[in-house]
C-alpha positions in Angstrom: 168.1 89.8 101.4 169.2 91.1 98.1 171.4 89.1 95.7 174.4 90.2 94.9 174.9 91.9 91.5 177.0 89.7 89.1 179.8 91.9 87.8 181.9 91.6 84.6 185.0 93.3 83.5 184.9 93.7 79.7 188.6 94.1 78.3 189.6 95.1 75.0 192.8 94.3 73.0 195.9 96.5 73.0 194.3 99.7 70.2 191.3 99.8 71.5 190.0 103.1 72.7 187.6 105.0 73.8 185.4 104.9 70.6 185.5 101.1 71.1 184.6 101.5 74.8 181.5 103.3 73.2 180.4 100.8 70.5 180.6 98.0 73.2 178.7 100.0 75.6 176.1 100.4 73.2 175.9 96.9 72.1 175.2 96.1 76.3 172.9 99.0 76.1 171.1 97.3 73.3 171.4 93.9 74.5 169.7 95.4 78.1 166.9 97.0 76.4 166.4 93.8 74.6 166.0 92.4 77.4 163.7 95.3 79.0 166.2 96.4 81.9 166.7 99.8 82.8 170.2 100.5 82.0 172.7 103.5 83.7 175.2 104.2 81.9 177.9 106.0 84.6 180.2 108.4 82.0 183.5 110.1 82.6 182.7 113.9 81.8 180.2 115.6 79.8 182.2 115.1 76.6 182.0 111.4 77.1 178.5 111.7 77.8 178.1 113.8 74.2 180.1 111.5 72.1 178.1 108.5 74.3 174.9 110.0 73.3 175.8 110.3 69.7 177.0 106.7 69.3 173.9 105.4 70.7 171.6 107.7 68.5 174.0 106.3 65.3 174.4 102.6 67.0 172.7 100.9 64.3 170.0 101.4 61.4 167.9 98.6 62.8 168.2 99.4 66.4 167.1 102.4 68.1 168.3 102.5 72.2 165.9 105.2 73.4 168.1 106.9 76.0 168.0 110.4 77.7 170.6 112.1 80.4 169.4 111.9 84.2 167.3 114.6 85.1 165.5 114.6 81.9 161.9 114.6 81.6 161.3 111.3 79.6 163.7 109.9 82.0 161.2 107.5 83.5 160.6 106.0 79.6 163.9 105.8 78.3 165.6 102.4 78.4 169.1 103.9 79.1 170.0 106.8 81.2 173.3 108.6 81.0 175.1 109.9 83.9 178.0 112.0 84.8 179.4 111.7 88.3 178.6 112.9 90.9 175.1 112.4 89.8 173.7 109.6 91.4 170.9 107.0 90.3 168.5 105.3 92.9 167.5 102.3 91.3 169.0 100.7 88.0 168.6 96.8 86.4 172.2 97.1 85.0 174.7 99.5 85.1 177.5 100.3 82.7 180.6 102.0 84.4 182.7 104.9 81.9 184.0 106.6 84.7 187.0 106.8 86.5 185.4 106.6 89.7 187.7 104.1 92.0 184.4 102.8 94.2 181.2 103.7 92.4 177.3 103.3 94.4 175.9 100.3 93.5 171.9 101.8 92.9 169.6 99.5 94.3 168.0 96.7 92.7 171.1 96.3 90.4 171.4 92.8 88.9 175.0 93.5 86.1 177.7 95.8 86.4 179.6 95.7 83.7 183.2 97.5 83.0 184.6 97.9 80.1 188.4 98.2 80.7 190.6 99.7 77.7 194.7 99.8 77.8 194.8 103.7 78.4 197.3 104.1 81.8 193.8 106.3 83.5 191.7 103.5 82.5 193.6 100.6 83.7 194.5 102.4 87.1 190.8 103.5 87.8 189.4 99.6 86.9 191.7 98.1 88.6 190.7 100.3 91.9 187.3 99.1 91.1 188.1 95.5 90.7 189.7 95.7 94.1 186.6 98.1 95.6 184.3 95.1 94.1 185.9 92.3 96.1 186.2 94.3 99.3 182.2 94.4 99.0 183.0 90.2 98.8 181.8 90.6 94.8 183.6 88.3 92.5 184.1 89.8 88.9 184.2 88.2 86.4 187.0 89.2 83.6 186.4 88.4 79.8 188.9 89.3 77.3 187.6 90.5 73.7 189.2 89.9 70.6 190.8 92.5 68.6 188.8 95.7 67.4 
């Protein structure tokens, strides 16, 4: 039987926005590949996916998070894979959720899903749909509250 993924529900301080949703998705991403899991990140629209791609090509100097879109064809070597619904992933180690998808698919294998919740009124409502999709799958998420930006 599978275990259950563990999930966590990143939130960050009143002025944060997406640009900081970004930055802390790429420091997961990084952490991930660290840690050599395949990581999905799951964006909003395209344009999320574009600035997403461009903050993880400009993350750091010392850090490079090799990453592609789905369908690409180094997809099977690069550590992160970025996604725009309703594309959908078969297998993932950790997935990092963007969109504003109320009940996302959980692809198989998946150990960590992490949300990262921001105090825009679309991002709140959309989490908090999620938060409630994860316990009807009898998940418990986790919440952590970050420090300001």
């Amino acid at each position: 039987m599978p275990t259950k993924p563990t999930v966590r529900f990143y939130v960050l301080p009143d002025g944060s926005g997406l640009e900081n949703r970004l930055e802390l998705a790429c420091k997961l991403a990084e952490k991930a590949q660290q840690e050599r899991l395949k990581t999905l990140i799951i964006c909003a629209d395209e344009h999320m996916a574009a600035q997403l791609d461009h903050a993880l090509w400009h993350y750091r100097a010392d850090s490079f998070l090799t990453h592609c879109r789905s369908g690409d064809p180094l997809e099977a070597e690069a550590a992160v894979l970025l996604a725009v619904p309703p594309e959908r992933i078969a297998r993932t180690d950790v997935l990092i959720n963007l969109s504003q998808e109320t009940a996302p698919d959980l692809p198989r294998d998946c150990a960590r899903v992490f949300e990262i919740v921001t105090p825009q009124p679309d991002v709140l409502q959309s989490t908090r749909r999620r938060y409630a999709a994860y316990r009807e799958r009898e998940l418990e998420p986790q919440t952590h509250r970050l420090g300001k930006p």
